[in-house]
Biopython code that builds the backbone (N, CA, C, O; Angstrom):
import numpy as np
from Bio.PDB.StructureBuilder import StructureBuilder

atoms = [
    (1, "UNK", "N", (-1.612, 19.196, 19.054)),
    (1, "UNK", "CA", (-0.517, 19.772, 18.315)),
    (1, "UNK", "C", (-0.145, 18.839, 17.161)),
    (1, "UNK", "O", (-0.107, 17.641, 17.441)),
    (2, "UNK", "N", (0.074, 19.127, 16.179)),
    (2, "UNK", "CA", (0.355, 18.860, 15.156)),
    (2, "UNK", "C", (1.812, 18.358, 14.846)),
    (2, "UNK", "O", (2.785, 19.041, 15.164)),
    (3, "UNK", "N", (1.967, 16.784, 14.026)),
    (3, "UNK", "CA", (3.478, 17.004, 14.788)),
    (3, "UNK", "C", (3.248, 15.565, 12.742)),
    (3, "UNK", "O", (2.339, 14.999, 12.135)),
    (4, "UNK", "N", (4.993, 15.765, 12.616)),
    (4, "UNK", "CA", (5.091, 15.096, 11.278)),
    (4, "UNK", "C", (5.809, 13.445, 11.400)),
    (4, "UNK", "O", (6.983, 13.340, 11.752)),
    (5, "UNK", "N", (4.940, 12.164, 11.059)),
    (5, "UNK", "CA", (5.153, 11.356, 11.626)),
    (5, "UNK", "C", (5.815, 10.443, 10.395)),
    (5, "UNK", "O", (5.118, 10.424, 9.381)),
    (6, "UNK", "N", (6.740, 9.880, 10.351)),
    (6, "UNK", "CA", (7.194, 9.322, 9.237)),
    (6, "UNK", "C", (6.868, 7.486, 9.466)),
    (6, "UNK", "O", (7.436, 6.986, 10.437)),
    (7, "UNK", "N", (6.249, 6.830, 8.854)),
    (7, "UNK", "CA", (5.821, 5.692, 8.350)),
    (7, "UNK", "C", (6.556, 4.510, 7.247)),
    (7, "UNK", "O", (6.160, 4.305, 6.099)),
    (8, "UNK", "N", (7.728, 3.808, 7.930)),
    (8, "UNK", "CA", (8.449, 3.691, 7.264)),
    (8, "UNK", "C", (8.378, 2.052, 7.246)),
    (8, "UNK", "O", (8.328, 1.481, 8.335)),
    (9, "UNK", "N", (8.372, 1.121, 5.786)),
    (9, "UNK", "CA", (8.210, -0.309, 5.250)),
    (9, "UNK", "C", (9.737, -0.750, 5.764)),
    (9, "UNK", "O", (10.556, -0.364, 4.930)),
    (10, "UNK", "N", (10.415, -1.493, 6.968)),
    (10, "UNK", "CA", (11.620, -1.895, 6.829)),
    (10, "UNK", "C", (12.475, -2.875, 5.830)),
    (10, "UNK", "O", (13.683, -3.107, 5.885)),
    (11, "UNK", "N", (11.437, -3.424, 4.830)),
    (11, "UNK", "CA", (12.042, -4.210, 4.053)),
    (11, "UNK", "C", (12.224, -3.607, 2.711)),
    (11, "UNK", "O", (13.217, -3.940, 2.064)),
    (12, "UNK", "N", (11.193, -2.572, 2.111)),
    (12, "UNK", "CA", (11.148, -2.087, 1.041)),
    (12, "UNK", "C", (11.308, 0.050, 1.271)),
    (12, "UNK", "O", (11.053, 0.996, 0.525)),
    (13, "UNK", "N", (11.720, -0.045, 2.353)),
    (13, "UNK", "CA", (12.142, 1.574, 2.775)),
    (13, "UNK", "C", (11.695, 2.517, 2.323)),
    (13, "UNK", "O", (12.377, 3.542, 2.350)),
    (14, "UNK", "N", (10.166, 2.537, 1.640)),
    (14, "UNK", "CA", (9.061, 3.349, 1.079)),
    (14, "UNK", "C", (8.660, 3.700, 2.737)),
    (14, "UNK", "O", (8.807, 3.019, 3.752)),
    (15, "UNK", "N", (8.137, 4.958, 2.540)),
    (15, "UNK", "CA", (7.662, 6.194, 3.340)),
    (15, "UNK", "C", (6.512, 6.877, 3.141)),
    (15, "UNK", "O", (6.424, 7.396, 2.027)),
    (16, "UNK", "N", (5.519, 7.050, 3.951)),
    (16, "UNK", "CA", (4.345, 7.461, 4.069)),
    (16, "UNK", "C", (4.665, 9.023, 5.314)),
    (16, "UNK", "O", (5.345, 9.089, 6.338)),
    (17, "UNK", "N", (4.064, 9.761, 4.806)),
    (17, "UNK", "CA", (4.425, 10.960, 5.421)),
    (17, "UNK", "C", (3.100, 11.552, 6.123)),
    (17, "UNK", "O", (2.255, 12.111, 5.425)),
    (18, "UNK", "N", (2.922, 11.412, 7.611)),
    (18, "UNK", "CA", (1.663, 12.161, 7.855)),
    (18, "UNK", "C", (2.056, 13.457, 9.184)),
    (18, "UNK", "O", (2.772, 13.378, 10.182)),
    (19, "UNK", "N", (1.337, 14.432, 8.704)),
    (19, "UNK", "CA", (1.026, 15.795, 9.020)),
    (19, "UNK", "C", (0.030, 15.977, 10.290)),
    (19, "UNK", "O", (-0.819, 16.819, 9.997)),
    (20, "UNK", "N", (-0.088, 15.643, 11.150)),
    (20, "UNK", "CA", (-1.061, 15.752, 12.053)),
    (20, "UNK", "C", (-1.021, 15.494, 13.363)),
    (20, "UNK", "O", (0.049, 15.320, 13.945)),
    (21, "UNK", "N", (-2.538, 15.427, 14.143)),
    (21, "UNK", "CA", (-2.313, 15.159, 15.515)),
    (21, "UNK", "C", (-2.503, 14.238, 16.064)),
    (21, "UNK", "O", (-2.787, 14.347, 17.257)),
    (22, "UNK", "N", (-2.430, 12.776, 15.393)),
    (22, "UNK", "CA", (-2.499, 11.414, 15.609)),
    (22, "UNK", "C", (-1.219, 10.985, 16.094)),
    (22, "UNK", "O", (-0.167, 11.382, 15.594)),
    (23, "UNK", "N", (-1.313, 9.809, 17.509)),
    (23, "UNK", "CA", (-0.377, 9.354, 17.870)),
    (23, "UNK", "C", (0.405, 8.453, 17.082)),
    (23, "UNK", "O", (-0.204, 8.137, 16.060)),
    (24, "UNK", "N", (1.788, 7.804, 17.208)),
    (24, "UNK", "CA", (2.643, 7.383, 16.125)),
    (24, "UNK", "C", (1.832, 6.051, 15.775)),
    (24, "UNK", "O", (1.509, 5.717, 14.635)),
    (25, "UNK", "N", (1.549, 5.323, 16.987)),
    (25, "UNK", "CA", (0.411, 4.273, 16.875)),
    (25, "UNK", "C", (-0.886, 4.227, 15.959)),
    (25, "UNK", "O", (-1.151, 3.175, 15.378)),
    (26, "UNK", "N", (-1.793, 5.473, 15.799)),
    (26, "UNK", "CA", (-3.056, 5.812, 14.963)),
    (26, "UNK", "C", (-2.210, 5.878, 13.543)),
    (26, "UNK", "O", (-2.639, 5.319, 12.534)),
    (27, "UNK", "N", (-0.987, 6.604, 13.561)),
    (27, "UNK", "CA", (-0.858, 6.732, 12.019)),
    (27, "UNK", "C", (-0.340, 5.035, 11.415)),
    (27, "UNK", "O", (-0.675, 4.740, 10.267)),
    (28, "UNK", "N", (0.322, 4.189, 12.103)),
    (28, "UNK", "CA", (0.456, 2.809, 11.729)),
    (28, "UNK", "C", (-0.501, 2.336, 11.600)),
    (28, "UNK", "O", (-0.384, 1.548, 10.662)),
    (29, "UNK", "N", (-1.530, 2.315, 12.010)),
    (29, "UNK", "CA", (-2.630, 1.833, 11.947)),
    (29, "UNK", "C", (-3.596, 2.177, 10.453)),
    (29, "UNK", "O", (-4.355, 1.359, 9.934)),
    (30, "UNK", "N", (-3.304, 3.777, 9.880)),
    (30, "UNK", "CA", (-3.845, 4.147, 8.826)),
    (30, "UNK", "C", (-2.466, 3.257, 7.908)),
    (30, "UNK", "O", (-3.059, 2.587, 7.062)),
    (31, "UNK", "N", (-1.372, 3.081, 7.803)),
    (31, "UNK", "CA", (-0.773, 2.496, 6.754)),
    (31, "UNK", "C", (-1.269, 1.125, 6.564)),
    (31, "UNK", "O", (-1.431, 0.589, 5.468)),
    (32, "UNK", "N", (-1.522, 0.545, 7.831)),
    (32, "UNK", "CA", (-1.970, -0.946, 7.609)),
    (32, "UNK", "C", (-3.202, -0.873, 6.951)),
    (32, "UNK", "O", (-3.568, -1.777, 6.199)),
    (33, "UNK", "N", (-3.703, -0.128, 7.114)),
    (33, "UNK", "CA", (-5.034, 0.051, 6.440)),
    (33, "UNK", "C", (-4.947, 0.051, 5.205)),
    (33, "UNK", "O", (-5.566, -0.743, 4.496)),
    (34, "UNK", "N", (-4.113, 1.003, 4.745)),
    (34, "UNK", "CA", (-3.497, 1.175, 3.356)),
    (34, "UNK", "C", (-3.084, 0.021, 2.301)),
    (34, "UNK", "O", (-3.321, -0.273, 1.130)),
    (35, "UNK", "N", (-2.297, -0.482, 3.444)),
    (35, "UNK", "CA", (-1.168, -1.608, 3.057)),
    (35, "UNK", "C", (-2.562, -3.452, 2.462)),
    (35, "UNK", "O", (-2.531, -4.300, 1.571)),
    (36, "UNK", "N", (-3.531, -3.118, 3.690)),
    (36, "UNK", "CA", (-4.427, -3.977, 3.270)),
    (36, "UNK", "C", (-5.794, -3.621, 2.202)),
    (36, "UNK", "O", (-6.792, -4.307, 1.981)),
    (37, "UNK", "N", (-5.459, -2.486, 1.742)),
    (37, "UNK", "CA", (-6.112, -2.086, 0.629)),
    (37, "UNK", "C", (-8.137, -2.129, 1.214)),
    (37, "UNK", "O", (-9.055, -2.873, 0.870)),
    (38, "UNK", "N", (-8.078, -0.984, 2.160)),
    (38, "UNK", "CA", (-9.285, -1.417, 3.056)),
    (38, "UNK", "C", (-9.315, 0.748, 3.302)),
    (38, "UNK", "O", (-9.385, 1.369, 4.362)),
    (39, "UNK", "N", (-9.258, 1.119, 2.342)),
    (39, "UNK", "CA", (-9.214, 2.957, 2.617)),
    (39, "UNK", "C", (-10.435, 3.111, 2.848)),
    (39, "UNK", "O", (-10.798, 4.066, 3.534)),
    (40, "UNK", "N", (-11.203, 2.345, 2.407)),
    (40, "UNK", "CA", (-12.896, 2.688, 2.661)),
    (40, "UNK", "C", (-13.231, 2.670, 4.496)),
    (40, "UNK", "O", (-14.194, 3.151, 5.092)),
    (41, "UNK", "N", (-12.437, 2.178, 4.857)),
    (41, "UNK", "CA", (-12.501, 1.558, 6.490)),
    (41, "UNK", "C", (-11.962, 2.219, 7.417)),
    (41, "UNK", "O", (-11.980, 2.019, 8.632)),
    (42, "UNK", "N", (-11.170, 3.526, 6.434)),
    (42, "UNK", "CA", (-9.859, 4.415, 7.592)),
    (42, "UNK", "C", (-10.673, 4.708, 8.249)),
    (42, "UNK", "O", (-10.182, 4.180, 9.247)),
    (43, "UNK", "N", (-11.766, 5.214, 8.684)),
    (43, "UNK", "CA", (-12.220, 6.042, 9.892)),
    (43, "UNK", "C", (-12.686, 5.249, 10.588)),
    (43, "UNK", "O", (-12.395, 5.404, 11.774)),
    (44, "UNK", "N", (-13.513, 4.167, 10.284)),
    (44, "UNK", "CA", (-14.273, 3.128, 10.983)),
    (44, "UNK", "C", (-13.601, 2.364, 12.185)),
    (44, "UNK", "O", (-12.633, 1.619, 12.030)),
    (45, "UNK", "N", (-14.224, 2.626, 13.437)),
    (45, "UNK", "CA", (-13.535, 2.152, 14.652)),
    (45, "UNK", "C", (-13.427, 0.847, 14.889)),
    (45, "UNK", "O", (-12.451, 0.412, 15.500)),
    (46, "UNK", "N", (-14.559, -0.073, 14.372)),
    (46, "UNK", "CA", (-14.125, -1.439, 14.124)),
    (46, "UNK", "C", (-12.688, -1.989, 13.785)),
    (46, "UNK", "O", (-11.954, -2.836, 14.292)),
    (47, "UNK", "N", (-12.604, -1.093, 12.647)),
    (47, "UNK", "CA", (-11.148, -1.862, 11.960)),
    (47, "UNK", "C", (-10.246, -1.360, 12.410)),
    (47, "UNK", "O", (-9.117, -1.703, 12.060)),
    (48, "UNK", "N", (-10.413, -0.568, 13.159)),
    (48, "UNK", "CA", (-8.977, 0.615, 13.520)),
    (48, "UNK", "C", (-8.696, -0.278, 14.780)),
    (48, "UNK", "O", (-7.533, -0.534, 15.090)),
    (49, "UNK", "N", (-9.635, -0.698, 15.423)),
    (49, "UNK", "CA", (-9.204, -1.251, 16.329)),
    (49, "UNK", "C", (-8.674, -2.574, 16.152)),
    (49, "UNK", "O", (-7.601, -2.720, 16.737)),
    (50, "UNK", "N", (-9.150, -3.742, 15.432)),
    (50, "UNK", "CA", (-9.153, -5.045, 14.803)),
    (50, "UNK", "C", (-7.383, -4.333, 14.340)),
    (50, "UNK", "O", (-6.769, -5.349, 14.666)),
    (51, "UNK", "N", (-6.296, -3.392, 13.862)),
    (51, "UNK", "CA", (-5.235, -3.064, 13.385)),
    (51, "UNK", "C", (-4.482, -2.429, 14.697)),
    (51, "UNK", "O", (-3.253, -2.365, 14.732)),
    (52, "UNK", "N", (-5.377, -1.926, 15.865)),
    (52, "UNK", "CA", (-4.230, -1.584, 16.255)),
    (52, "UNK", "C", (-3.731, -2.225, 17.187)),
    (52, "UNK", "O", (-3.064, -1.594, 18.007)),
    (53, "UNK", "N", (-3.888, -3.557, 17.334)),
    (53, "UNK", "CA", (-3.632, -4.546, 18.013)),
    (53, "UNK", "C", (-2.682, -5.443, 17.784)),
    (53, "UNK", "O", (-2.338, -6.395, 18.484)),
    (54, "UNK", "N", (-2.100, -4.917, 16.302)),
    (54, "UNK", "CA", (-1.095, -5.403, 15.543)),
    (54, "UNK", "C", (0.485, -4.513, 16.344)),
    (54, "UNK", "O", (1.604, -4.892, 16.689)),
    (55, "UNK", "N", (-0.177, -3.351, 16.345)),
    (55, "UNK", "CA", (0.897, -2.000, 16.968)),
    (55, "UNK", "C", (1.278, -2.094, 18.211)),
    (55, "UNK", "O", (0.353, -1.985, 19.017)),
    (56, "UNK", "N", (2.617, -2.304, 18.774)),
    (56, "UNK", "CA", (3.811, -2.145, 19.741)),
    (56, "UNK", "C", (4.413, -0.822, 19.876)),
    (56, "UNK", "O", (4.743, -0.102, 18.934)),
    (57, "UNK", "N", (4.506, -0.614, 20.852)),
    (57, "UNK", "CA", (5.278, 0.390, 21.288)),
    (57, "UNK", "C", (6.526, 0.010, 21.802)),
    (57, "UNK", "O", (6.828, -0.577, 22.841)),
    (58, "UNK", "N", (7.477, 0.646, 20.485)),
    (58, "UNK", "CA", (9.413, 0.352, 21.534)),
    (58, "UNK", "C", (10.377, 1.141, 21.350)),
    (58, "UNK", "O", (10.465, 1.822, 20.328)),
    (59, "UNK", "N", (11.073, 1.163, 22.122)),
    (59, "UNK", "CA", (11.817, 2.087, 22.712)),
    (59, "UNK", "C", (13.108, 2.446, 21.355)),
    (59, "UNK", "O", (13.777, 1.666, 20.677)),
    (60, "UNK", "N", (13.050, 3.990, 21.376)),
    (60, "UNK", "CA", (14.097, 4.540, 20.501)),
    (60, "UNK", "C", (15.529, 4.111, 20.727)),
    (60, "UNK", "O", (15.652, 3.582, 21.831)),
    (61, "UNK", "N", (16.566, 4.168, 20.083)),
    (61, "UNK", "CA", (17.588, 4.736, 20.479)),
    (61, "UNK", "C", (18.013, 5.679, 21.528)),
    (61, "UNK", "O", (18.506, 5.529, 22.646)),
    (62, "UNK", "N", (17.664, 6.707, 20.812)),
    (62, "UNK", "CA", (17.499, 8.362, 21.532)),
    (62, "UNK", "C", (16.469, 8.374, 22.368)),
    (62, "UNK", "O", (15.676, 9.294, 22.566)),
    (63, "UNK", "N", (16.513, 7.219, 22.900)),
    (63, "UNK", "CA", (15.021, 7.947, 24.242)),
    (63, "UNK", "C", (13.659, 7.920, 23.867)),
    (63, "UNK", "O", (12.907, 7.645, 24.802)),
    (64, "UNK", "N", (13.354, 8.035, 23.251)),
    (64, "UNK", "CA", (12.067, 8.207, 22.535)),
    (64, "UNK", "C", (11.049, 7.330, 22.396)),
    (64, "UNK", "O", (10.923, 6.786, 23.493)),
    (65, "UNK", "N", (9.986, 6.757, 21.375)),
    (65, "UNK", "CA", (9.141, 5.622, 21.253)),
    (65, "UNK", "C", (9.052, 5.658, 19.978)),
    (65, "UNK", "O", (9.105, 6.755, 19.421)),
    (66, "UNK", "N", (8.911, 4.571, 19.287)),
    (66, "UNK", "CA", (8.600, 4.126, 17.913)),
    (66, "UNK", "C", (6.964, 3.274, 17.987)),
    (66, "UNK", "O", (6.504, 2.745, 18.999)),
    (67, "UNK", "N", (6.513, 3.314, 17.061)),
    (67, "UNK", "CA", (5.315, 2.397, 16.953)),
    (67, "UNK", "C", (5.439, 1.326, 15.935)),
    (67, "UNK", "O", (5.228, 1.753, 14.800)),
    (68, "UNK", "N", (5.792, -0.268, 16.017)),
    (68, "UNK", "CA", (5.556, -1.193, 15.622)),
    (68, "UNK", "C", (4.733, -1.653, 14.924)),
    (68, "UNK", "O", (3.577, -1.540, 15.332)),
    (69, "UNK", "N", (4.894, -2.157, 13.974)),
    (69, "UNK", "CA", (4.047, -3.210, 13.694)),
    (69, "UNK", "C", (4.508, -4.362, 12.215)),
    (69, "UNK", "O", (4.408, -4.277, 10.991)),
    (70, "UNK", "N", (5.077, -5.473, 13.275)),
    (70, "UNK", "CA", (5.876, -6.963, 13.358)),
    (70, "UNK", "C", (5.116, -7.281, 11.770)),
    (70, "UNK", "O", (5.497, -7.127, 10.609)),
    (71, "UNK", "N", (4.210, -7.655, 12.230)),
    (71, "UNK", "CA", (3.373, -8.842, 10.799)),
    (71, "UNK", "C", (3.475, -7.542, 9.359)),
    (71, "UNK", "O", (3.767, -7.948, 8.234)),
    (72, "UNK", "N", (3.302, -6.599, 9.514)),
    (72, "UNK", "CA", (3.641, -5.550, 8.299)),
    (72, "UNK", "C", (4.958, -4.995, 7.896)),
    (72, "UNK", "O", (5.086, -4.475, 6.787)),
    (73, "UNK", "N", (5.982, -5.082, 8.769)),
    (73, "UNK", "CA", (6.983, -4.681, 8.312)),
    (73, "UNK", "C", (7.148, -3.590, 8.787)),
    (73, "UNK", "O", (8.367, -3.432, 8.844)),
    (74, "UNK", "N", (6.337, -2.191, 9.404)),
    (74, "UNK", "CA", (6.316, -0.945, 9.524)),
    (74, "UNK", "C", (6.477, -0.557, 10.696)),
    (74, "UNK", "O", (6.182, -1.240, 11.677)),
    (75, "UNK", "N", (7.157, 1.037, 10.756)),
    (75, "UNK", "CA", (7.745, 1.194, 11.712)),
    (75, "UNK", "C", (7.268, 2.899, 11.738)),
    (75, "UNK", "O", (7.232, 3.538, 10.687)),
    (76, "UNK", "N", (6.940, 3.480, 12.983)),
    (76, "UNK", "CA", (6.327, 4.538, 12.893)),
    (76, "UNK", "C", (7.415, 5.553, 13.770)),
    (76, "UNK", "O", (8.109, 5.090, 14.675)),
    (77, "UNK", "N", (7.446, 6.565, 13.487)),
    (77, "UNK", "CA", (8.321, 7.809, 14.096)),
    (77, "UNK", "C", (8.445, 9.041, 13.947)),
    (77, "UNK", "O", (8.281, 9.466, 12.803)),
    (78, "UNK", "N", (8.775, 10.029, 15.055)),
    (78, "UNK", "CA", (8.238, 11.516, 14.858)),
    (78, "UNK", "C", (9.976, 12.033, 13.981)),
    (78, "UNK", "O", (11.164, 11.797, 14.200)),
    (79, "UNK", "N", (8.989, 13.022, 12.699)),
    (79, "UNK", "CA", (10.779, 13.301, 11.995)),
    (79, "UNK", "C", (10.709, 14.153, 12.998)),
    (79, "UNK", "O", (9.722, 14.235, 13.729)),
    (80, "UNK", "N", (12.105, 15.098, 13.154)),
    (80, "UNK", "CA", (12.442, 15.717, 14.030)),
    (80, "UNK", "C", (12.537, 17.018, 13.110)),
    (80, "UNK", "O", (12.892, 18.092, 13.595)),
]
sb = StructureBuilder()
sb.init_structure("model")
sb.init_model(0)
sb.init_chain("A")
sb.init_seg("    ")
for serial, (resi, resn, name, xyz) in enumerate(atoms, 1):
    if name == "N":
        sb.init_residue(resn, " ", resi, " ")
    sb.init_atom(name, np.array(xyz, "f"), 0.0, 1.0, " ", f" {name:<3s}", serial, name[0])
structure = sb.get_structure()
């Protein structure tokens, strides 16, 4: 299911908007990708993995889960 995940820089509050059926974790993982200027590499399981090791999972406010990630600044979450 398809669900809209917002990708958000906590220091510079720029937003990456993704549309799909990737967990909040996979889409942090494509910003870091981004963020390290490495787009040639988004699909490649090497690096996806080598990034998502950067990604935490923690707990919402509201109950929920956010996806982390400390050394980038970014913070992953389903808009509602």
């Amino acid at each position: 299911m398809k669900k809209t995940t917002v990708v958000k820089n906590v220091i510079t509050e720029q937003e990456e908007i993704y549309f799909n059926s990737l967990s909040l974790a996979e889409n942090v993982v494509s910003s870091i990708i981004a963020v390290e200027k490495q787009n040639s590499n988004l699909m490649t399981t090497k690096v996806r993995e080598k990034y998502s090791k950067e990604v935490k999972m923690i707990p919402s406010i509201k109950g929920g889960k956010k996806a982390y990630a400390q050394n980038y600044d970014l913070i992953g979450f389903y808009k509602d």
